[in-house]
N, C-alpha and C positions, 0 to 999 in steps of 0.2 A: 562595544558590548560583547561580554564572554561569549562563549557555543553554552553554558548551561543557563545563560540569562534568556539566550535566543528559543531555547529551549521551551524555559517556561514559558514565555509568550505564544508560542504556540502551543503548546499544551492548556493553557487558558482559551486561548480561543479557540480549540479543539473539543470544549465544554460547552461551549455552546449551541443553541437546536439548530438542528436539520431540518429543510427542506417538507414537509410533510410526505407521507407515499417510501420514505424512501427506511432501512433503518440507520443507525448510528452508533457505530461501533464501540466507541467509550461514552454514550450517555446512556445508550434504551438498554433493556435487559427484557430478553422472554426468557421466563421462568421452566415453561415447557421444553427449553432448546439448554438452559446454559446454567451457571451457579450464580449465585445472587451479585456477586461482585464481578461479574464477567466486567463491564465495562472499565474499573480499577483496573482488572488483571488485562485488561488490552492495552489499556493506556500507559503500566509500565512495559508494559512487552514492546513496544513501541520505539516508549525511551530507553531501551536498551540496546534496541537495534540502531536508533539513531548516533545514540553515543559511540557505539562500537563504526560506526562509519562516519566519522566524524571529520577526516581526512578525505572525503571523497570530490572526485572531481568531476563526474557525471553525474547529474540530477536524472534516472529512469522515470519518465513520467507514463503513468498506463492510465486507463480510461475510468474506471470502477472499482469500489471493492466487491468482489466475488461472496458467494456464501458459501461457499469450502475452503478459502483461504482469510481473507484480510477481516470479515466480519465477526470471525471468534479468533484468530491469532491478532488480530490488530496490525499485524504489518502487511504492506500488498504486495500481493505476489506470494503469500507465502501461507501454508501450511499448516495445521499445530506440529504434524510428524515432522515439519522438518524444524520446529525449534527442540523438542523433546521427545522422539519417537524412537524408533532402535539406531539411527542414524542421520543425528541431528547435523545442520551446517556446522563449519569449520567457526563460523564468528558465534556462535553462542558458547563457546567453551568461558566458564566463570559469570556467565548473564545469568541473572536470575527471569527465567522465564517460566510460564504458569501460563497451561490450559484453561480455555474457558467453556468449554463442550461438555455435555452430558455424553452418557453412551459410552458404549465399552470400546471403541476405536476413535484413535483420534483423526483430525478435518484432515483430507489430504484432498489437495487443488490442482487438477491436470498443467492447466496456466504456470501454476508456480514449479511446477516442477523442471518443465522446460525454461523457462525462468532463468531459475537456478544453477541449471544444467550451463548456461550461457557464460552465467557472471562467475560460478564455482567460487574458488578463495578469493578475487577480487575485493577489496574494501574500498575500492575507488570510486564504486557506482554504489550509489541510494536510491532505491524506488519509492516514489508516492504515486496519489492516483487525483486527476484531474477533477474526479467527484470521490472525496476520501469518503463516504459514506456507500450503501451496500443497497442498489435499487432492485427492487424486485415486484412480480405480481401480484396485486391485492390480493391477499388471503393464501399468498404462497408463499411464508418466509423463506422457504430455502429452495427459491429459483432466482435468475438475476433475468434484469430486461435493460435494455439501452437507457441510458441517463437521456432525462428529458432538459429542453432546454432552460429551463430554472433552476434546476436541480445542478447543470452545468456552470450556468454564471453563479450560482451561491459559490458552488467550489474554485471557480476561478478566483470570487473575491479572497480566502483564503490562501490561494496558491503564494503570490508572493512573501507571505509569512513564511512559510516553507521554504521557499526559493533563499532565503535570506538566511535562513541559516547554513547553507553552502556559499557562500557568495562569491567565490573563487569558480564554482563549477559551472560545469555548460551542461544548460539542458538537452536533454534528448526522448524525441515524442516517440513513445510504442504506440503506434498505429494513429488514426486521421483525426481523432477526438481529441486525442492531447496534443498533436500538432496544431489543429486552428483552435483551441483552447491558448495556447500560447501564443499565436500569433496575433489574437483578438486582443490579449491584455497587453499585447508591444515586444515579444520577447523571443529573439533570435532562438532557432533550437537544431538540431540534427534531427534525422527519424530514419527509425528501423521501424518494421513488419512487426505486426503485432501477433503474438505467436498460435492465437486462433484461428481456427477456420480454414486448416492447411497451412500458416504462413512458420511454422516452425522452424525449418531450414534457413528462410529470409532473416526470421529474426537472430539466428544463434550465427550467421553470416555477417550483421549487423552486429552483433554484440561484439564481435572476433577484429571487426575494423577499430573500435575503440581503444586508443592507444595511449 
């Protein structure tokens, strides 16, 4: 099967509901936060980013999508400024990528920034997130809380669709949720420090061994 068959298949099942409690970054849409087709504009923002790493031999797996990064950019770990901002990453040159935020500044993600700072030009490493969806506190869209354990196994069921489309790469867990998330579904991984909560140094220490 090609990398844009593999593609759509994830992308189909990408359309499907989420977990309740939690949002869904290419299905829901608040109207009060975003433009009517926010979800569209995530989900090719996505398949842009995937295609341009389409070579990679590190699957980055993180825990969540954030609500300043992955929940209006659609990719995790990442930013709207850093796909279109005054200094956008090096792999977006020729992507067609589109904001989905209201508001006269675009999303910028502490997470993603350190991130990025790790991997810099790399196209060998691709991030997903062990819950691709954006959990937060009732009635707080734009707070994040720890994925609960249903909200976990939903996105595990998805992971290996993901995983399949690198098939060649080795996963590697950013911090302990996407480690035993991977180790529950059977699948060998590496782990780096997940770069919250102090562990910045660890993880760009981590990212600097992958060779």
């Amino acid at each position: 099967m090609s990398f844009e068959s593999r593609l759509k298949r994830l992308a189909t099942k990408l359309r499907s509901p989420a977990p309740s409690g939690v949002f869904h970054p290419y299905l829901d849409c608040d109207l009060a936060l975003e433009r009517a087709d926010g979800p569209s504009r995530r989900l090719g923002n996505l398949r842009e980013y995937l295609r341009a790493h389409e070579s990679a031999r590190y699957v980055l797996l993180g825990e969540a999508a954030g609500y300043n990064g992955c929940r209006f950019s659609g990719i995790p770990f990442t930013g709207e400024d850093l796909l279109i901002g005054e200094t956008p990453l090096p792999w977006t040159a020729g992507c067609r990528l589109r904001r989905s935020s209201l508001g006269e500044t675009l999303k910028k993600e502490r997470s993603a920034t350190i991130v990025w700072q790790g991997i810099r030009e790399r196209r060998d490493c691709v991030l997903w997130n062990t819950v691709p969806w954006h959990p937060h506190r009732p009635g707080e869209p734009l707070s994040n809380r720890p994925p609960k354990r249903p909200e976990v196994e939903a996105g595990l069921a998805l992971l290996p669709t993901f995983l399949a489309l690198y098939p060649d790469a080795i996963p590697v867990a950013i911090g302990r949720v996407a480690e035993a998330g991977l180790e529950r579904i059977g699948v060998p991984s590496r782990y780096v420090r997940h770069p919250s909560m102090g562990g910045k140094n660890a993880f760009l220490a981590g990212i600097a061994e992958l060779e």
